[in-house]
C-alpha angles and dihedrals in degrees: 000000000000139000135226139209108200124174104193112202133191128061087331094128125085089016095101089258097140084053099051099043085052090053100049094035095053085048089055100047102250122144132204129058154273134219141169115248130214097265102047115278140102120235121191131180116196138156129211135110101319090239091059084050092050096045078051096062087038089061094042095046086045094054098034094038096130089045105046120087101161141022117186110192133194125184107212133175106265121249102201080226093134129072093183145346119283141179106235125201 
């Protein structure tokens, strides 16, 4: 298990990017969240097997390819804190 701390930047707000990482990340088993922030990005924190979270940000650079300029990444130890994955204001 890890976990992982991605900002998205780029146009990746008002695209329906939140939705569609909560989709896909509730397909593939993750738990945790993702929100825009005040100055453009997106930021999400999930946990699951690394390769589960990879596969994850395949899938969203795949589909917001076009949208996406930018992905920070930081591998963390997981803290079993989520018990899904949520949209959070």
């Amino acid at each position: 298990m890890k976990r992982a701390h991605i900002f998205f930047s780029g146009y990746v707000q008002g695209v329906g990017f939140r939705y569609t990482a909560r989709a896909i990340a509730i397909e593939v088993h993750l738990k945790g969240w993702v929100k825009n922030l005040s100055d453009g990005r997106v930021e999400v924190v999930c946990e699951g097997d690394e390769d589960i979270i990879k596969s994850f940000l395949d899938e969203l650079k795949e589909r917001f390819s076009g949208y996406i300029d930018k992905i920070d990444i930081t591998w963390e130890k997981p803290t079993g804190e989520f018990v899904d994955f949520k949209i959070r204001f």
